[in-house]
C-alpha positions in Angstrom: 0.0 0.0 0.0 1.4 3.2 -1.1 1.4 5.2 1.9 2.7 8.6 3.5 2.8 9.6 7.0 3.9 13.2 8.3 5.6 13.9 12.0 8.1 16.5 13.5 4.9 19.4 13.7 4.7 21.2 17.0 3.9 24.4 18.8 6.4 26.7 18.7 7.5 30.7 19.0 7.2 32.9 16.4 11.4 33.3 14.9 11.8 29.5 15.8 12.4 26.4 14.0 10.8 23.1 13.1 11.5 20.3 11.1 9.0 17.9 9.8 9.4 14.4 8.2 7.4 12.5 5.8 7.8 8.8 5.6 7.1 7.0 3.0 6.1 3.2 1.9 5.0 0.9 -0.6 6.9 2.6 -3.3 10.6 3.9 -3.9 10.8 7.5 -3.1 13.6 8.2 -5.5 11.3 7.7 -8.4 8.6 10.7 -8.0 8.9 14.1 -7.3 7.5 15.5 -4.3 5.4 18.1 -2.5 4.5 20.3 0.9 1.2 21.8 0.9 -0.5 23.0 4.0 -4.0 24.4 4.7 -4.4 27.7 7.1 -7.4 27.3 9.7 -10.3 28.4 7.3 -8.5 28.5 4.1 -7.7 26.3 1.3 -5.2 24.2 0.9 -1.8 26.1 -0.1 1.3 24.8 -2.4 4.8 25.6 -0.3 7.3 23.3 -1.9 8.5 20.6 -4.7 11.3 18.6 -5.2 12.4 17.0 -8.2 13.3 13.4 -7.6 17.0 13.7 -7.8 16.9 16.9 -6.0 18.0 18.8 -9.2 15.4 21.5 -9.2 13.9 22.9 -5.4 10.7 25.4 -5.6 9.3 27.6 -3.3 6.1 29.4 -2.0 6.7 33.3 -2.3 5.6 33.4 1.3 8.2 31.1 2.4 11.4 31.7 0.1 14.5 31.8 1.8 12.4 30.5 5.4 11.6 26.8 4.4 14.3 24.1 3.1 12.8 21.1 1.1 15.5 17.7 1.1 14.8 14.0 0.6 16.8 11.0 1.4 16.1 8.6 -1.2 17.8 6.2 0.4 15.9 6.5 4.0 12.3 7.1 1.5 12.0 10.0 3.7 11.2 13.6 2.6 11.8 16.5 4.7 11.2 20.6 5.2 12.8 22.4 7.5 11.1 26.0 8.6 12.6 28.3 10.0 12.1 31.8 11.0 8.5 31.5 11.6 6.0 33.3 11.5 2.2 33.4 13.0 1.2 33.0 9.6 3.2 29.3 9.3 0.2 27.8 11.2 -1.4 25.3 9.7 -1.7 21.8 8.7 1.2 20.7 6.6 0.9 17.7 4.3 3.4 15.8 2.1 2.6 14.9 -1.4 3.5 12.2 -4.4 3.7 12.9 -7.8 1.2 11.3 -10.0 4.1 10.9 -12.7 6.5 8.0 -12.0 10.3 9.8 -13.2 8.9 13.1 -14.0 11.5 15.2 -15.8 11.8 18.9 -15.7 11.0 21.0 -12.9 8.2 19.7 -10.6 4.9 21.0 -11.1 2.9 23.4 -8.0 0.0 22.6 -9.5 -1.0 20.2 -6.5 -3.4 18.3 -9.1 -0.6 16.6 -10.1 -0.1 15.1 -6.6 -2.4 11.9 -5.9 -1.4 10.6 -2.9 -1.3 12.8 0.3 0.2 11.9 4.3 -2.9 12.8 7.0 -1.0 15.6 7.6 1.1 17.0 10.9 0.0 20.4 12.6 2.5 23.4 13.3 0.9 25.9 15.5 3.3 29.4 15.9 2.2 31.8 18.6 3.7 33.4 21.7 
């Protein structure tokens, strides 16, 4: 069963620091690209951040460029993003996200259409 699983969320200050996981089974992470969306109490669900499956191409939210740091260890079939300098505006739900395209080349898509298998998602809550 293809399956992805988020941890590492948390509360923390605004300025800190977080880093969250996403495991992943029942397929070999090395051959997708992959994504960090998050959903905002009351809003819609929100691209942040792709990967290309070799790593070769890294894209980024406006609203979190130069904060947030997408990586993946193929070997480990883990996926991470680590956030920093954050900001009451971070909170939110934060979900990881397989391509729908096995060996996708080229950059990685934000449409997150193109995503078809989402982790139940990990919550970061920043506030003082």
């Amino acid at each position: 069963e293809v399956q992805l699983v988020e941890s590492g969320g948390g509360l923390v200050q605004p300025g800190g620091s977080l880093r969250l996981s996403c495991a992943a089974s029942g397929f070999p992470l090395g051959n997708y690209a992959m994504s960090w969306a998050r959903r905002a109490p009351g809003k819609e669900l929100e691209w942040v951040s792709t990967i290309h499956r070799t790593s070769i191409y890294r894209n980024y939210a406006d609203s979190v460029k130069g904060r947030f740091t997408i990586s993946r260890d193929n070997a480990k079939n883990t996926l991470y993003l680590h956030l920093d300098s954050l900001k009451i505006e971070d909170t939110a739900i934060y979900y990881c996200g397989k391509d729908r395209v096995l060996g996708r080349g080229g950059n990685p898509p934000s449409d997150l259409a193109e995503y078809n298998v989402w982790g139940p998602g990990t919550q970061v809550t920043v506030s003082s």
